[in-house]
N, C-alpha and C positions, 0 to 999 in steps of 0.2 A: 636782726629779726625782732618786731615788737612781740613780745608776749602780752597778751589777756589775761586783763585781772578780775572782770566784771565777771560777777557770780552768775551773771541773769546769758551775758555773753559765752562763760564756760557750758553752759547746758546746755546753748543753742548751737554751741559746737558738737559737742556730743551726740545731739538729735539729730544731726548732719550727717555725724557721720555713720551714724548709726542705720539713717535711710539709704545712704548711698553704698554702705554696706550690704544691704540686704538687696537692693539694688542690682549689685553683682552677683548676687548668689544663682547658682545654677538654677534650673526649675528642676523640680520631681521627674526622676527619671520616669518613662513610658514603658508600658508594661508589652513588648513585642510582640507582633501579632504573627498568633502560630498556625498555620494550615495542618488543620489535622487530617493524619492517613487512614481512610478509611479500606480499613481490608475485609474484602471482597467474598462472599462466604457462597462455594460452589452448590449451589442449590438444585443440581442436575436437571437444568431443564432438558426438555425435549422439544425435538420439533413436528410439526405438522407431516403429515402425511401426503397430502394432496400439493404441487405446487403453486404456489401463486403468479410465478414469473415462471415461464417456460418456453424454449422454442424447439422442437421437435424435431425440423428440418426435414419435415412432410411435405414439402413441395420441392419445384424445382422453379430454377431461374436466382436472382438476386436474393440477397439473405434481407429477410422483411424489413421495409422502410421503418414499418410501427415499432420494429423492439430493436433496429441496430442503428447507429449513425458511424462514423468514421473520423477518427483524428488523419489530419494530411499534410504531407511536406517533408522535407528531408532537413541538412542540416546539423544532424547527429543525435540530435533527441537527447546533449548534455551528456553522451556515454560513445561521444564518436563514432553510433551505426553509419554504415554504409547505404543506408536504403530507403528510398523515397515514399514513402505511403501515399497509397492511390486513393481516392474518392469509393472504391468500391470493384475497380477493376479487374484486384486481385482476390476476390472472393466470390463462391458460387453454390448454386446449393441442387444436388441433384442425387436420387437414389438413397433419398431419408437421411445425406450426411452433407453438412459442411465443410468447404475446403479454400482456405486460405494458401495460396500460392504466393513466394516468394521467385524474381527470376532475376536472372543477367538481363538486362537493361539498361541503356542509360536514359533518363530520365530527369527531369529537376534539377539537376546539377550532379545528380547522385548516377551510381553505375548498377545498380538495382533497387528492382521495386518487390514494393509488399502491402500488407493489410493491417491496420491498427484496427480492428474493431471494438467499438463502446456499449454497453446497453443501453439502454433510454426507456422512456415511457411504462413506469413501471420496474425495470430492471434495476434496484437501489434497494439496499435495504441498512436498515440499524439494528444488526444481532440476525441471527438465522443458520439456514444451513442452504450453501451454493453446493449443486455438483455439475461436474463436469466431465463428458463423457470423451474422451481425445487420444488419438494416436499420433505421434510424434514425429518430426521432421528427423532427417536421416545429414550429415554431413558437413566437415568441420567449417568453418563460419558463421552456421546458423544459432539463431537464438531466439527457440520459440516461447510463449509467457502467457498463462494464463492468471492474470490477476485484478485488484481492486485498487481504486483512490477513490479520495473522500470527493461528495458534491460539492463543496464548498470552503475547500480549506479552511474549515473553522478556525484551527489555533498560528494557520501562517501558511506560507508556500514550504515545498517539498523542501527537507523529511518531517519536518514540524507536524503536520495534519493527519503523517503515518501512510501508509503501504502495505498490503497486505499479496504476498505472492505465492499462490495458490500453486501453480507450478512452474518451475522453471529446467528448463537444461540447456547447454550449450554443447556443439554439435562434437566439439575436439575432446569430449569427456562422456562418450555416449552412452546412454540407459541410466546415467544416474540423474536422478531427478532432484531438484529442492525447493521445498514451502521456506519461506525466512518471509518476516516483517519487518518493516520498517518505521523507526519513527525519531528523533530529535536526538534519543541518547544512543539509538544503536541502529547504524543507518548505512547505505553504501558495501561497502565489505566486511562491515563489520556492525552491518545485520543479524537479525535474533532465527534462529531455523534450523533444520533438520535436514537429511536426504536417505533416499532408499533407492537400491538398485534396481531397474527394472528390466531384467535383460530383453524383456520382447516391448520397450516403448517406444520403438517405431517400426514396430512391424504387425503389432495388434493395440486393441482400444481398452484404455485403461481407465479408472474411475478416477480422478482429481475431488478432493473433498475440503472444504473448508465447515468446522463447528462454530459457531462464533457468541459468545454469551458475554456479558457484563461479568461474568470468570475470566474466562481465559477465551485463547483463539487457537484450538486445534485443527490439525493439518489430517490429514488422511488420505492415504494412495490404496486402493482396493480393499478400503476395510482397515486397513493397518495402520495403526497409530503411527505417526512421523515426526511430530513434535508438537508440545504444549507450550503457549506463550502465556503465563497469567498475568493477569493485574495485579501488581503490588498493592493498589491503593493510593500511591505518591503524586497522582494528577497526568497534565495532558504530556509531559516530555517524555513519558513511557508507555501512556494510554492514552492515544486519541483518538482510541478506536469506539467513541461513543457519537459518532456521527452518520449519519451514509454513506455509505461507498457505492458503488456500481462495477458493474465488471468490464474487463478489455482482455481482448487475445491479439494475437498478435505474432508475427515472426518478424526478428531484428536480423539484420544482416553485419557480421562483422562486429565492430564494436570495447569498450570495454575490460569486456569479459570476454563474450561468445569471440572474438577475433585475437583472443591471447595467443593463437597459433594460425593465426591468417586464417582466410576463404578460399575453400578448391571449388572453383569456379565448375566442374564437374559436376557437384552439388545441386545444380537448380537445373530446372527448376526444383524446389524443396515446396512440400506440402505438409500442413497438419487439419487433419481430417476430425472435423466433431460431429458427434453421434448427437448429443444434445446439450442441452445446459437449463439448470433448475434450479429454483432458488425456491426455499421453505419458510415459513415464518418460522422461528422460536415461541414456544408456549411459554407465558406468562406464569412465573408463581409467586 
């Protein structure tokens, strides 16, 4: 190994290594970027009195073109129902009430049919107050559902965008009712919800209620509180419920859930009768 003797060459070693030191050196660590929770402060709004989306079900014949459309198809709907959704077949409106009919049929590939109804035109909202006026299918297989999903999946496909289930029962656990929501962290079975007995819900008309604010998403069956879901604050994997939704009713056949003790073919035809359904704005404060 030569060594360097040159005074002018030893500094220009040094200056060497000295860049090439600094060279290596790490950069300035970055200062994390923190999403802050912003918590939610219950401002008790209220809502409007008058509704803005309503159907009545003061006429007779088909449930109106203007404020319903129909999801259709069978296939299992992802929870392996048994039952084919009609175009409108299964649903009718006579004597101030609606009536989705569930029967034995075979159909689509499927061995009964039923009625997915959607709102539309109008029937959407972000934050408010839905009710719903509805007496209950009777007999185990059935799986009747009055609920909501967003227009638009904003934060991704289901449970990402959230669910909101206003009510549900299934027919092998009867009169008990449950509001539960859905969204990313708590979805499927192990959904956020509540339930309450209702020994006469399918044999009289019961009130289904959703409160829905930039707070929380309260449930309500006749008045009676059922369960509070609030916003943490922590973003859309717990709250995505800052989009539109719309509503669907609906009887499932079998399935899931509603078919954890099989279908008595006995059952059907199976109807759920609604009185009406009305949506409120939320007052601003």
């Amino acid at each position: 190994m030569k060594v360097m003797r040159n005074a002018s060459a030893g500094l220009f070693i040094a200056l060497s290594f000295a860049a090439c030191s600094s060279a290596k050196q790490d950069p300035a660590p970055k200062t994390p970027t923190v999403v802050p929770v912003v918590i939610q402060e219950d401002k008790g709004w209220a809502f409007e009195s008058t509704p803005f989306y309503a159907d009545e079900f003061d006429y007779t014949g088909k449930p109106s073109a203007d404020k319903w459309g129909y999801d259709t198809g069978g296939g299992g709907w992802g929870n392996n129902e048994l039952e084919y959704y009609t175009g409108g077949a299964n649903a009718d409106v006579a004597g101030g009430i609606l009536t989705i009919i569930a029967k034995k049929e075979a159909i689509g590939g499927m061995n009964y049919s039923s009625a997915r109804m959607v709102s539309k035109n109008g029937g959407n909202t972000l934050y408010g107050r839905i009710e719903i006026k509805a007496k209950l299918p009777a007999g185990t297989g059935t799986w009747p559902a009055i609920w909501m999903l967003p227009d638009d999946n904003v934060y991704g496909a289901w449970p990402k965008s959230g669910e909101i289930d206003i009510m549900e029962m299934v027919g092998y656990d009867p009169n008990n009712v449950h509001f539960t929501v859905h969204n990313f962290l708590y979805n499927g079975a192990n959904g956020k919800g509540g339930n309450l007995v209702i020994p006469t819900a399918s044999t009289d008309y019961h009130i289904y209620r959703v409160d829905w604010t930039p707070y929380a998403l309260r449930g309500y069956y006749d008045g009676a509180l059922v369960f509070t879901y609030v916003n943490d604050g922590g973003g859309a994997n717990a709250w995505p419920y800052d989009q539109k939704f719309h509503l669907l009713m609906n009887i499932a056949v079998g399935g899931n859930w509603g078919g954890v003790k099989g279908v008595d073919d006995t059952s059907f035809p199976a109807t759920m009768n609604v009185d009406y359904v009305r949506f409120y704005k939320m007052i601003n404060k």
